[in-house]
C-alpha positions as CSV (number, residue, x, y, z in Angstrom):
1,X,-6.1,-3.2,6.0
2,X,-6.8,0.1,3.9
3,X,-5.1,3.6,4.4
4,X,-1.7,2.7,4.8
5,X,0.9,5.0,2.9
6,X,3.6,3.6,0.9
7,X,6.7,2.3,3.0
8,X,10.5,2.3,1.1
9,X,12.4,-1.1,1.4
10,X,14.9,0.0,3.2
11,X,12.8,1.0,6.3
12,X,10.7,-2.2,6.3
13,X,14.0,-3.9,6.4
14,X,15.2,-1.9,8.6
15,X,12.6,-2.9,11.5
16,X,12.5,-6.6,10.3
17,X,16.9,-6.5,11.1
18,X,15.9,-5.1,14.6
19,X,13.5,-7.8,15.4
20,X,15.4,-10.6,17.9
21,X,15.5,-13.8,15.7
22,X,12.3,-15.8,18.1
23,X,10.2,-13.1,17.1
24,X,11.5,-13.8,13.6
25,X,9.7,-16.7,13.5
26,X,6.1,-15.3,14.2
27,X,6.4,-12.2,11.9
28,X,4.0,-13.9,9.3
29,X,1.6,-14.9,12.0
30,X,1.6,-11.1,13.4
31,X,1.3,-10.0,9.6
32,X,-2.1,-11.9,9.5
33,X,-3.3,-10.1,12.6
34,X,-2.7,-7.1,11.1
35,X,-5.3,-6.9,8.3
36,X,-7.8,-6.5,11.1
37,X,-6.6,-3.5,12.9
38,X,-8.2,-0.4,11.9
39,X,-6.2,2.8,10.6
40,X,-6.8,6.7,11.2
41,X,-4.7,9.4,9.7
42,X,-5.2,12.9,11.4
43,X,-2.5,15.7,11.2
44,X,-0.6,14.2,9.0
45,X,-0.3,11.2,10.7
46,X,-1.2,7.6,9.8
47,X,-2.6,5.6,13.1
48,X,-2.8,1.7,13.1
49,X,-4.9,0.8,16.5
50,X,-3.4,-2.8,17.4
51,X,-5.9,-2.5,20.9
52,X,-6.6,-0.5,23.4
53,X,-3.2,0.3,24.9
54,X,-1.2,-0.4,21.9
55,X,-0.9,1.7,18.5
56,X,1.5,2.3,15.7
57,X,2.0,5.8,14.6
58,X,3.8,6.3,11.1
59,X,5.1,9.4,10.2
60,X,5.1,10.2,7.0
61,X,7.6,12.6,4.5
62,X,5.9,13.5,1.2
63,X,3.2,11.0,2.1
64,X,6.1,8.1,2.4
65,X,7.1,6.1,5.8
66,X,10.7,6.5,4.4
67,X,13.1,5.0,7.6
68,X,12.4,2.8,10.2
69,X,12.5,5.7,12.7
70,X,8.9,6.6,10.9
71,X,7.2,3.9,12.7
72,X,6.7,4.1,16.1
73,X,4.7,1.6,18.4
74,X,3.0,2.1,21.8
75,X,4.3,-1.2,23.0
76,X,6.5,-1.9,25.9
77,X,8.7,-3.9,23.3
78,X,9.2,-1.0,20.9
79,X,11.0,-0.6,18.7
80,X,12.5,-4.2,18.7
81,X,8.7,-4.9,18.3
82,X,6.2,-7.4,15.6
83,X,3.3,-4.6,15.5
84,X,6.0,-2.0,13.7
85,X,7.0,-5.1,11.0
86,X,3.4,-6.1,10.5
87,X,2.0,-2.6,9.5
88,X,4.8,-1.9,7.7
89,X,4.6,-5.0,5.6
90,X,1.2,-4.9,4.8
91,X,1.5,-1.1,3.2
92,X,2.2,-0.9,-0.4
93,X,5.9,-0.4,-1.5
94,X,7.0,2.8,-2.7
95,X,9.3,2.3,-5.6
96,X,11.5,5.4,-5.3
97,X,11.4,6.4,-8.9
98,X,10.0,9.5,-7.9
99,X,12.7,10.6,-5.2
100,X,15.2,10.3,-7.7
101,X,16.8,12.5,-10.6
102,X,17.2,11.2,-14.2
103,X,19.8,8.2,-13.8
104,X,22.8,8.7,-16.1
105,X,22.2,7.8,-19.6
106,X,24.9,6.0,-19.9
107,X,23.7,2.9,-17.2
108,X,20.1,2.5,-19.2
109,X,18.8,1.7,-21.9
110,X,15.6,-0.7,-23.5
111,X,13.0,-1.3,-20.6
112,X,11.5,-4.1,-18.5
113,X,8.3,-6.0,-19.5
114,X,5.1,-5.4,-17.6
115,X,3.1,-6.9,-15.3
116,X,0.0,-9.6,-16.1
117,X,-3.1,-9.1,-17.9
118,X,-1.9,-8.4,-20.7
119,X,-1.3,-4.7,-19.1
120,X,0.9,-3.1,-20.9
121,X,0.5,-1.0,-24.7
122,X,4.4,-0.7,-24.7
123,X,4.0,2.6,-22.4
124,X,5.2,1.5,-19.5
125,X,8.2,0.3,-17.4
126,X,6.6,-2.4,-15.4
127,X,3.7,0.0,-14.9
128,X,6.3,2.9,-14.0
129,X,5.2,5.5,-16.1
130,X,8.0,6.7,-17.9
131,X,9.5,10.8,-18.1
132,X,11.6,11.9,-20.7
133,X,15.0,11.9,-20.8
134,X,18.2,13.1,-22.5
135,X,19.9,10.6,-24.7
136,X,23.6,9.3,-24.6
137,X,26.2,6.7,-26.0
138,X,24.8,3.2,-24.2
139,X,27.1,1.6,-21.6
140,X,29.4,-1.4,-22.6
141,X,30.5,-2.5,-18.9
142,X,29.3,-2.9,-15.7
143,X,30.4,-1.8,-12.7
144,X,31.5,-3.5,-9.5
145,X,28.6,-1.9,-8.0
146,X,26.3,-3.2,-10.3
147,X,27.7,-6.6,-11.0
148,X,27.3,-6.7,-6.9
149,X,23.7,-5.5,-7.2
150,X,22.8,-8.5,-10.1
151,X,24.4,-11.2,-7.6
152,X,22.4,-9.8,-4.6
153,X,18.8,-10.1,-6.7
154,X,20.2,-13.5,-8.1
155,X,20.8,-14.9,-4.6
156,X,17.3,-12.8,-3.3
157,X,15.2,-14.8,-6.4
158,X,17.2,-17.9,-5.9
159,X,15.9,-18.4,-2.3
160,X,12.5,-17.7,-3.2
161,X,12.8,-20.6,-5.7
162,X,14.2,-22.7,-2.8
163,X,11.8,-22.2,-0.2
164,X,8.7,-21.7,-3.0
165,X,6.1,-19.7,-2.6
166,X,4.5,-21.7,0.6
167,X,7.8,-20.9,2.3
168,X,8.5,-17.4,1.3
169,X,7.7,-15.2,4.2
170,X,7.6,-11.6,5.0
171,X,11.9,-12.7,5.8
172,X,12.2,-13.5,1.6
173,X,9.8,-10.8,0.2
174,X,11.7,-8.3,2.6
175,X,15.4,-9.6,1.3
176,X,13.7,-9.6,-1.9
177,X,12.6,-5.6,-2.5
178,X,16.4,-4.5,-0.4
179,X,17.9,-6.5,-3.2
180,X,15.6,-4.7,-5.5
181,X,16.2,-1.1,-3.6
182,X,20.1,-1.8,-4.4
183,X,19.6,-3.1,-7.7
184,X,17.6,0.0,-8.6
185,X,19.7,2.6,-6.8
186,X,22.7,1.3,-9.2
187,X,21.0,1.2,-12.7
188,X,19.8,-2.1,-12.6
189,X,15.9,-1.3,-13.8
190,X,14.8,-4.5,-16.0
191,X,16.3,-6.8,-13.2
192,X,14.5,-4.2,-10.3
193,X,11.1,-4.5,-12.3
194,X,11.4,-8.0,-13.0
195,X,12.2,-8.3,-9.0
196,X,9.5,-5.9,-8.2
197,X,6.8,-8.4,-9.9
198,X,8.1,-11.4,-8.1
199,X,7.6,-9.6,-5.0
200,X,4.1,-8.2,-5.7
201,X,3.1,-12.0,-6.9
202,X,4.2,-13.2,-3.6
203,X,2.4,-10.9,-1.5
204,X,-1.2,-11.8,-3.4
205,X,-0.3,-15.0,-2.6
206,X,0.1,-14.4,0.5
207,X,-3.0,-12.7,0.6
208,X,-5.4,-14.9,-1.7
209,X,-5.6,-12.3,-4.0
210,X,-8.3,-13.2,-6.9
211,X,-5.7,-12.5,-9.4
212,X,-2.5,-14.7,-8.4
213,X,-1.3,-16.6,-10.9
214,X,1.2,-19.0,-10.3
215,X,1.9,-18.9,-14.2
216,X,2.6,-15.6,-14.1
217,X,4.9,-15.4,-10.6
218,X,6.7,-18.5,-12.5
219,X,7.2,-16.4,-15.5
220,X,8.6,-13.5,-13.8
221,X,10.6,-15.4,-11.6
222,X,11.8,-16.9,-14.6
223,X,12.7,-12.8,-16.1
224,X,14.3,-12.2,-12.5
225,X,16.8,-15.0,-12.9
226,X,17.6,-14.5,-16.3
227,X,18.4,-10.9,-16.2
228,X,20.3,-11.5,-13.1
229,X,22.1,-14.3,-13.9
230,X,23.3,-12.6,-17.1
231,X,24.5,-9.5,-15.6
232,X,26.7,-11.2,-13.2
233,X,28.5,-12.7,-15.8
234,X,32.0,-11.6,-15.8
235,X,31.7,-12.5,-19.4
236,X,28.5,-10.4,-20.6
237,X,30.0,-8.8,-24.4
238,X,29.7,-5.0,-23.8
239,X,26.7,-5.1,-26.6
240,X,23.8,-6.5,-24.5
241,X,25.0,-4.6,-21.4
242,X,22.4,-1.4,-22.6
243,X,19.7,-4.1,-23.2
244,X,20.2,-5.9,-19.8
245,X,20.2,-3.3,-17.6
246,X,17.2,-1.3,-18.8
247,X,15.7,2.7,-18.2
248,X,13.7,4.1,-15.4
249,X,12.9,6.8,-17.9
250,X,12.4,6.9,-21.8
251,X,13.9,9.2,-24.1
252,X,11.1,11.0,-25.7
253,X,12.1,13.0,-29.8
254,X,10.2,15.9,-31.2
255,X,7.9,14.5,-33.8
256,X,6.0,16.4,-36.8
257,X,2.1,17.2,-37.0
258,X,0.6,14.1,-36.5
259,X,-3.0,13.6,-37.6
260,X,-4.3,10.8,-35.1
261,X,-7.7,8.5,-35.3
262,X,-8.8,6.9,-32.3
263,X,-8.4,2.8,-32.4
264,X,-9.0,1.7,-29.2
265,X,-8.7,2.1,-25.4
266,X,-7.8,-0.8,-22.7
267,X,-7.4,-1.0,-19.1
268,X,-3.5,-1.2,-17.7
269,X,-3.2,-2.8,-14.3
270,X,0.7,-4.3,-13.4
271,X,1.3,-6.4,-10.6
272,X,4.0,-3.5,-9.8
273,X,0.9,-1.4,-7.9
274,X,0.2,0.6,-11.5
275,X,-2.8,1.2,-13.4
276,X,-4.6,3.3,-14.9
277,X,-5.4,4.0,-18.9
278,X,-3.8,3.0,-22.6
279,X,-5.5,4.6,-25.4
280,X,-4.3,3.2,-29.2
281,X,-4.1,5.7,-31.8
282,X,-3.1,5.5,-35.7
283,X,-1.4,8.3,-37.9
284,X,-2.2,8.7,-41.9
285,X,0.4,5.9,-42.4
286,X,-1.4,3.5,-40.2
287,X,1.3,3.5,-37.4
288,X,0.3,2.8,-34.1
289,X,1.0,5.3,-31.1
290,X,-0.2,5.4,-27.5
291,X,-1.6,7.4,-25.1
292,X,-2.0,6.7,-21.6
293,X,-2.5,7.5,-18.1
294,X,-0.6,5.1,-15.6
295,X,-0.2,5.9,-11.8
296,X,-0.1,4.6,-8.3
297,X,-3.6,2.2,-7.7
298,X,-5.0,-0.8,-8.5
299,X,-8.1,-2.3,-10.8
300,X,-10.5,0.0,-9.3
301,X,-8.6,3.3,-10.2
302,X,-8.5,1.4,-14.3
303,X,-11.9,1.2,-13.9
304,X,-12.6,5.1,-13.5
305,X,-9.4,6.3,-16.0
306,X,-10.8,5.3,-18.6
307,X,-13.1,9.2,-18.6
308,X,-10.1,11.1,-17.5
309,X,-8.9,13.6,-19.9
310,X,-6.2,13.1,-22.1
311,X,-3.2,14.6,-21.3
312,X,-2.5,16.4,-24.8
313,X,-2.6,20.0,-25.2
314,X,-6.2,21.4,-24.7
315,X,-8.5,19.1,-26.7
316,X,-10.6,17.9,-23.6
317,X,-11.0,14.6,-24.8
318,X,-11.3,11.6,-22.5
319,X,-9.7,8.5,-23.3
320,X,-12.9,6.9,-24.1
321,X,-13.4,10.1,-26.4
322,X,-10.4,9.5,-28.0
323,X,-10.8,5.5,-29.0
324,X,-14.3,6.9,-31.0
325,X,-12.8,10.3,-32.1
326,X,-9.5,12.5,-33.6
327,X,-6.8,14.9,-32.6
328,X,-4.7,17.0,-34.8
329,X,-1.3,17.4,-32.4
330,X,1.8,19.8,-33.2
331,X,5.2,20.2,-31.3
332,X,4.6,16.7,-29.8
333,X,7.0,14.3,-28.6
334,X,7.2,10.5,-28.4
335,X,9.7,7.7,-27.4
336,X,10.6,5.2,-29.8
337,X,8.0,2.9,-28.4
338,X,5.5,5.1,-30.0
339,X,4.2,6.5,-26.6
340,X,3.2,10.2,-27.2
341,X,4.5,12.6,-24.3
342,X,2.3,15.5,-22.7
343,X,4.5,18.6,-22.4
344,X,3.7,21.9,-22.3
345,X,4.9,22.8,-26.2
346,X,2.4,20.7,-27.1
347,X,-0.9,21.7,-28.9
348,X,-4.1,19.4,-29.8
349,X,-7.2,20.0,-31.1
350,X,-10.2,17.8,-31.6
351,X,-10.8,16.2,-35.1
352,X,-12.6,13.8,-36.8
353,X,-12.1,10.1,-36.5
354,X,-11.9,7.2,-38.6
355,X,-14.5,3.9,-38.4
356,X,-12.8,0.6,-38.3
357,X,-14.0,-0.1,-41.7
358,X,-12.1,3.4,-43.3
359,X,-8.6,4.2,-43.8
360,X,-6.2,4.4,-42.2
361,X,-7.9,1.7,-39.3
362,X,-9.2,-0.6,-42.2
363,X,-5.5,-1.2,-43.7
364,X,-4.8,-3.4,-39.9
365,X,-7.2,-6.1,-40.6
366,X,-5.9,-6.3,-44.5
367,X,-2.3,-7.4,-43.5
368,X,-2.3,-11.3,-44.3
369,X,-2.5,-13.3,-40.8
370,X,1.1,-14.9,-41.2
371,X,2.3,-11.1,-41.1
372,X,0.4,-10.3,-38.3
373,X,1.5,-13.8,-36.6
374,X,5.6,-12.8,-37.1
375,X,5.2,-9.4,-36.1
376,X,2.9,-10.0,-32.5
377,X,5.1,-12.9,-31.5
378,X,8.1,-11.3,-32.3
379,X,7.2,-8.2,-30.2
380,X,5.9,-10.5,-27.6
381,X,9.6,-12.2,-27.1
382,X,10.7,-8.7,-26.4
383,X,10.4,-6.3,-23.0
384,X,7.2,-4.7,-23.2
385,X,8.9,-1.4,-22.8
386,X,11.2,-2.0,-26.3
387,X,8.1,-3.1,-28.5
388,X,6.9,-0.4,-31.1
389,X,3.4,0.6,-30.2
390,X,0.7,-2.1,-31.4
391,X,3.3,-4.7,-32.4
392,X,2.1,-7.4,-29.9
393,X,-1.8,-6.6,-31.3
394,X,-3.6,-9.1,-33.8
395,X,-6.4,-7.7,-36.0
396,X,-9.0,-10.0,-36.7
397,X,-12.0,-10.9,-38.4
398,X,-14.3,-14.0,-37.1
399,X,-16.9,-15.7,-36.5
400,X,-18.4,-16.5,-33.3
401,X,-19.4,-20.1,-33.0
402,X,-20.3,-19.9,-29.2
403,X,-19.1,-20.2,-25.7
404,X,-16.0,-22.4,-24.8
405,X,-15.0,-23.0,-21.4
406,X,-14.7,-20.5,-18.6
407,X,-15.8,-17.2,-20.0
408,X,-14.2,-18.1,-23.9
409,X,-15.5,-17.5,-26.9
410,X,-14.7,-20.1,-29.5
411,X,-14.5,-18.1,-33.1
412,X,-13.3,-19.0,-37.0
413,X,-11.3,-16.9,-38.9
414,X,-12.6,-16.6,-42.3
415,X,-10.4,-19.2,-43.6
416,X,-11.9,-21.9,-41.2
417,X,-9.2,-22.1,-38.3
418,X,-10.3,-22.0,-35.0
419,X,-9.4,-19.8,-32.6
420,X,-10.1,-18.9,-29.3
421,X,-11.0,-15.5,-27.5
422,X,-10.6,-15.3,-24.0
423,X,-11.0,-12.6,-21.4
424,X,-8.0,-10.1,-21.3
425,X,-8.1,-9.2,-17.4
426,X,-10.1,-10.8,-14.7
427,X,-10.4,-8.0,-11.9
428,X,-14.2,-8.1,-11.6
429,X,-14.3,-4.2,-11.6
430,X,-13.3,-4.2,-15.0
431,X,-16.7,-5.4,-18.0
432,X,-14.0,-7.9,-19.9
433,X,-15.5,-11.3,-18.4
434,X,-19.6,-9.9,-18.5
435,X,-18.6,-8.8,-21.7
436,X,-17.4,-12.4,-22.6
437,X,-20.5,-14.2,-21.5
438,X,-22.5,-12.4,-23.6
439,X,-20.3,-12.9,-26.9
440,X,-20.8,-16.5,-26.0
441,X,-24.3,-16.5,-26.4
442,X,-24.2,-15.1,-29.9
443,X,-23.1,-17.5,-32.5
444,X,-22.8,-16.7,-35.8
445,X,-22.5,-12.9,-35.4
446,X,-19.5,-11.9,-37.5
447,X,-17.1,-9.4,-36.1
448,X,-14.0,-7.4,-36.0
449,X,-11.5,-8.0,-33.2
450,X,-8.5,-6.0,-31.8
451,X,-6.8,-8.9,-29.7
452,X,-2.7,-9.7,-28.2
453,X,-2.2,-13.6,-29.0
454,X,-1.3,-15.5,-25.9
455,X,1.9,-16.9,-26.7
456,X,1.3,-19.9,-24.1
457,X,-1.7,-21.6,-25.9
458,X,-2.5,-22.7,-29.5
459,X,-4.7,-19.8,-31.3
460,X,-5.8,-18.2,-28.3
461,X,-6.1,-14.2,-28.5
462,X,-7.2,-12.1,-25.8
463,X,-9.8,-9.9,-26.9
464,X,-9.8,-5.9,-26.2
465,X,-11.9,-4.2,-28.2
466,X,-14.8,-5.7,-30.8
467,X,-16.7,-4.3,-33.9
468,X,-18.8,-5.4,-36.0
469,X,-17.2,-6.6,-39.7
470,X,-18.6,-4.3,-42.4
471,X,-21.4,-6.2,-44.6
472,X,-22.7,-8.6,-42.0
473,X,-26.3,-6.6,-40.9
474,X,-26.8,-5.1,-37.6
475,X,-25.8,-8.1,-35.6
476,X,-24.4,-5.8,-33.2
477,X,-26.3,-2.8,-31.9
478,X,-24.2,-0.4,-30.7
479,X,-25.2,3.3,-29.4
480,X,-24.5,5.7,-31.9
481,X,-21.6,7.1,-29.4
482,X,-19.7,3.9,-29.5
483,X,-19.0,4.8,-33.0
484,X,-19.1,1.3,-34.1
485,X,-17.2,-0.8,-31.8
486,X,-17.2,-1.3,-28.3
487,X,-13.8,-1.7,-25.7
488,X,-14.3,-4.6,-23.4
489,X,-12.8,-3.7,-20.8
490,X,-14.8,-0.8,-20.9
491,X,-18.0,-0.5,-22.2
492,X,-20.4,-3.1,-20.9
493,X,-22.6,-4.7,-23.7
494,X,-26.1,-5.8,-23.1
495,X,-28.1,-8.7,-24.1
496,X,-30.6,-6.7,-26.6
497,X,-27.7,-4.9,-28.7
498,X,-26.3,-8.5,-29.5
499,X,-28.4,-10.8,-32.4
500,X,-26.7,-14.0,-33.7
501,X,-26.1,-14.0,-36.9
502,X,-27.2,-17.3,-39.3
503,X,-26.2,-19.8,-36.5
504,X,-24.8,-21.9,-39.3
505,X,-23.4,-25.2,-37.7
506,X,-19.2,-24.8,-37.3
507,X,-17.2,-27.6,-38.2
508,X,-14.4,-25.6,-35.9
509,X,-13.4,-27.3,-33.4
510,X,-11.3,-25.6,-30.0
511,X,-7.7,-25.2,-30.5
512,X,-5.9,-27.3,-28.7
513,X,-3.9,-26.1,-25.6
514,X,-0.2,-26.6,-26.0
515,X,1.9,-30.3,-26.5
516,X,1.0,-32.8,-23.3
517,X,4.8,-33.1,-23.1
518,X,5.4,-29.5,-22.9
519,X,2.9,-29.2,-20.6
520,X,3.6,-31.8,-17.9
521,X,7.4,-29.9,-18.0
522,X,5.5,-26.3,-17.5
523,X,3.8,-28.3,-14.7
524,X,6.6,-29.3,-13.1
525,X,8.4,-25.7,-13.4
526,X,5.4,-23.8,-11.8
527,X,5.2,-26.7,-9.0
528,X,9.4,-26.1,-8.5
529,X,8.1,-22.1,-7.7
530,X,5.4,-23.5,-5.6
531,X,6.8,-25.9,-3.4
532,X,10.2,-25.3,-3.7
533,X,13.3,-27.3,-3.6
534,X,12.2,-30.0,-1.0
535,X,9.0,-30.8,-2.7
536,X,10.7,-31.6,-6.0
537,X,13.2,-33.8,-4.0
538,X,10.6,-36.7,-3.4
539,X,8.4,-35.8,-6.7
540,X,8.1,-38.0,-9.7
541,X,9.1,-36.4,-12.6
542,X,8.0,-38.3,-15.3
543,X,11.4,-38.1,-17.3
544,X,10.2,-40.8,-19.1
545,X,7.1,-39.7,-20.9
546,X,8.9,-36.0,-22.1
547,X,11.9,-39.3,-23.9
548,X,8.8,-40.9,-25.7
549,X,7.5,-37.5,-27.0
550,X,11.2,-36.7,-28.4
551,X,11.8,-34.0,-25.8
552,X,15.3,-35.8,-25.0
553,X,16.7,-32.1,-24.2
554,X,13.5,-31.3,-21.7
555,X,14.0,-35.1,-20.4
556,X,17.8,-34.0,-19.6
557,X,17.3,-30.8,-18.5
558,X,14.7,-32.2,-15.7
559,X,17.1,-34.5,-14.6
560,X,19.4,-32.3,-14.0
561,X,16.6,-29.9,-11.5
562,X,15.9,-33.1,-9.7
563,X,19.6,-34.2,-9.5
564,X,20.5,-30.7,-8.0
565,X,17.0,-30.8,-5.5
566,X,17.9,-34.2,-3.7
567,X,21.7,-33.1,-3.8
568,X,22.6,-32.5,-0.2
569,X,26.1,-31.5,0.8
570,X,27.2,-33.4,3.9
571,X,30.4,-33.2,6.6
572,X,32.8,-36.0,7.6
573,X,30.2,-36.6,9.9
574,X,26.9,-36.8,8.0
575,X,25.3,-33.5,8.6
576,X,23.8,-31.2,6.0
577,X,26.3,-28.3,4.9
578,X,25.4,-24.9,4.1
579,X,24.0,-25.0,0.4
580,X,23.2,-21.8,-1.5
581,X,21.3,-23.5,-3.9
582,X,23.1,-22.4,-6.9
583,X,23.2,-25.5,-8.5
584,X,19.1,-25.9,-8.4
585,X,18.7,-22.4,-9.3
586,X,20.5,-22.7,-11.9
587,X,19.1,-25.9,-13.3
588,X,15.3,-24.9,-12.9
589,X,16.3,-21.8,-14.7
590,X,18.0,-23.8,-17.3
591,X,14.7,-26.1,-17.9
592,X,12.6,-22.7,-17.5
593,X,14.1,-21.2,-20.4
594,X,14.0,-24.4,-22.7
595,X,9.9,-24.7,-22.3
596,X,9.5,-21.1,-22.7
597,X,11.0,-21.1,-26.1
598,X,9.6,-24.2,-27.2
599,X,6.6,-23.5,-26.4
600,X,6.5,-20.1,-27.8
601,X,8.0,-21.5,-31.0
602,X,5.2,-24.6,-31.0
603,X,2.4,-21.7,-30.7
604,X,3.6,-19.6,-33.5
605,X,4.4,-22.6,-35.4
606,X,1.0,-23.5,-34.6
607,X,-1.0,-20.3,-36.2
608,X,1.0,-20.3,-39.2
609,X,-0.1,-23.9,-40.1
């Protein structure tokens, strides 16, 4: 179903509290229906045609369904109806942000990480775009309010955990975004984003949505938890209360002249219903700034930003300008992430870029690789919204050696490691994995590559933008406009502008993935999200073999998830007692955290040796 306007959380939980608990039951059922039933807007009306006696009208307030009341049904049921729930559950969510004034200072501070892909330059909060805002002393305390908010998303993410993604329902996605709503509405943003991701990942699920991931809903669910958890910790020192709760909107300083050259430009798309546009730029000194364009849509809407104009002054430039050209700006602004605001002081003019092979671009690919492998993954353990423009980037200089599996490229750096480049987003509407192929076929062509390491697997970068290394021939034949390197997700290579170089035989071989032993714990952690609490009850969990690869503390920690799964309270006379799950939540989030950081640490370990 296409057409639908955005719906708040409170009104599609308001008509899923007035449905009678047996019609409860078949709300997912009804929700499948409904991707079939056709939708009209006329007057400023939205029109959902369930048959021919039966419709659901939505009425809409700055293009939002914004209470319950909004959604009205033809049905002799109405309002206490499924057709109201099922429309209103399969329209996107609106997020609020832009109902509300700037939240006081004093409740935010560092932002939420980002949605998948690889999405987000450090621009972003979760996809949100972010406004500017006034500064102020952090906060150092929470307030019962908030600590209330943080215990309603810990209990909302700790039932989705329990029932896993097979059982989580329209019921647990709807708990989900109120506890998010309340969460938000009280200065909670890093746990709200974190909570908004969970709930987009559950609805492409729900949906067989090409892109699901169950790593990825496992990660955030992890973030959710975590955030959570630690907020609602009567304990929390007053110095990580700023960095817990997060911003909705980034402070933004004046900054000098800056004399830009365009690097590169990427798709953004976040699971939170953002994409759009992220254009790297570098100053004189060789720092990194960015530039974007991030609204309301989806992989198709990334697609097309990429030739919007840059929202700078006058210059005119698109963002695929901008990645091959220059811009002179004065009485600019930017937040500390290094993302440049468009205001209306602001002047830009058009100038002259730089090629990847000149300064100031050239200095990125001198820095030694250990550098660059300290900085990315450092940036990487941070929120996306906190990292420095370009922190989480790796410039490299390779060899292609040929295709690897899927759409990977296996490479060699120039000192003989291998390492592997794989596609950076999926969505078929964007050139990354066409891109790819071709690559593939080319062994021995030598090139530049602007890449963000994946922190999960052993030398594996995903690649964003290529060009060809200076002194290697014309290996790669790229238009004259390209201005000597092309942007993957953007500019779609062909077959006759790609020659392999030598083809010299590679003694490379692929990196290996990750340690078995921290694998087969990852693989029980994601199959926790997916199948919840009662499939990991009756599952092996192969304590045994994380013992004989010295992961004693994994070994105990997965003990501990199991022992808190098959737990069952029981009565005086034998019968199954309310259980929150807190003990399992806690314990998968426990393990969670252990093979995140071990892993992470085993990866960077990894590239440094």
């Amino acid at each position: 179903m296409s057409g639908l306007p955005a719906v708040t959380a409170p009104a599609l939980a308001e008509t899923l509290d007035a449905l009678p608990g047996r019609l409860r039951k078949k709300v997912d059922d009804a929700v499948t229906r409904a991707a079939a039933w056709p939708v009209s807007t006329a007057d400023g009306q939205v029109t959902v045609t369930v048959d021919e006696s039966t419709a659901v009208t939505l009425v809409l307030t700055d293009g939002v369904v914004r209470t319950g009341a909004d959604a009205r049904c033809s049905c002799l049921l109405a309002p206490n109806c499924l057709h109201r729930v099922a429309v209103l559950a399969m329209a996107p969510v609106h997020d609020g942000l832009d109902d509300e004034p700037t939240h006081d200072p004093r409740a935010a501070s560092g932002e939420a990480g980002t949605g998948p892909h690889g999405a987000d330059p450090g621009s972003t909060v979760d996809g949100v775009p972010a406004t500017e805002a006034d500064d102020a002393e952090p906060p150092s305390s929470l307030t019962a309010r908030q600590r209330g908010a943080a215990e309603g998303l810990w209990c909302a993410g700790a039932a989705v955990l329990d029932a896993g993604t097979s059982g989580s329902g329209l019921v647990l996605r709807t708990a989900l975004l109120r506890a998010v709503h309340e969460a938000r509405a009280n200065g909670l943003h890093r746990a709200a984003a974190a909570g908004t991701r969970v709930a987009a990942g559950l609805q492409a699920m729900r949906e067989a949505q090409p892109q699901f991931r169950l790593a990825e809903l496992t990660d955030d669910l992890r973030d959710l938890l975590t955030v959570s958890h630690r907020l609602r910790d009567p304990a929390l020192p007053g110095g990580l209360v700023a960095e817990l709760l997060g911003v909705s909107r980034r402070g933004y300083d004046p900054q000098a002249g800056l004399r830009l050259y365009g690097l590169c430009t990427v798709p953004v798309v976040a699971e939170s219903g953002y994409a759009g546009t992220a254009t790297y730029v570098v100053d004189r000194d060789g720092r990194l700034w960015t530039v974007t364009d991030v609204a309301p849509g989806g992989a198709d809407r990334a697609a097309r930003s990429g030739d919007t104009v840059v929202a700078l002054g006058e210059a005119g430039l698109t963002h695929r300008e901008l990645t091959r050209a220059g811009m002179i700006v004065s009485g600019g602004t930017a937040s500390s992430s290094g993302r440049l605001g468009a205001g209306r002081a602001v002047r830009a003019v058009r100038a002259s870029g730089a090629g990847w092979a000149d300064e100031p671009l050239r200095g990125l690919w001198e820095q030694p690789l250990e550098e660059q492998v300290s900085r990315a993954f450092a940036a990487l353990a941070e929120p996306a919204g906190d990292r420095p423009a370009g922190t989480d980037l790796m410039f490299l200089t390779v060899r292609v050696r040929g295709a690897a599996a899927g759409d990977a490229v296996l490479a060699e750096t120039a000192g003989g490691a291998a390492v592997l480049l794989t596609v950076a987003d999926d969505h078929p509407e964007l050139a990354y994995r066409d891109n790819m192929r071709l690559l593939g076929a080319a062994a021995g062509l030598e090139l530049l590559v602007v890449g963000r390491p994946d922190p999960a697997r052993r030398a594996t970068v995903a690649a964003l933008s290529i060009g060809l290394a200076p002194g290697t021939g014309d290996g790669l034949r790229l238009p004259e406009s390209w201005s000597g390197h092309a942007d993957l997700g953007f500019d779609r290579l062909h077959r006759s502008q790609l020659r392999a170089g030598d083809g010299t035989a590679s003694t490379a071989r692929p990196p290996a993935t990750g340690d078995p032993a921290l694998q087969l714990l990852r693989r029980h952690v994601e199959r926790m999200v997916a199948g919840g609490r009662a499939v990991h009850a009756v599952a092996d969990t192969q304590e045994r073999s994380l013992r004989r690869a010295r992961l004693d503390l994994g070994a105990h920690l997965l003990a501990s998830v199991t022992a808190a799964a098959r737990h069952r309270p029981r009565n005086v006379f034998g019968r199954v007692t309310a259980d929150d799950g807190e003990d399992f939540a806690r314990a998968w989030l426990a393990a969670a955290v252990y093979e995140r950081a071990a892993t992470q640490a085993l990866i960077e370990t990894s590239w440094l040796a």
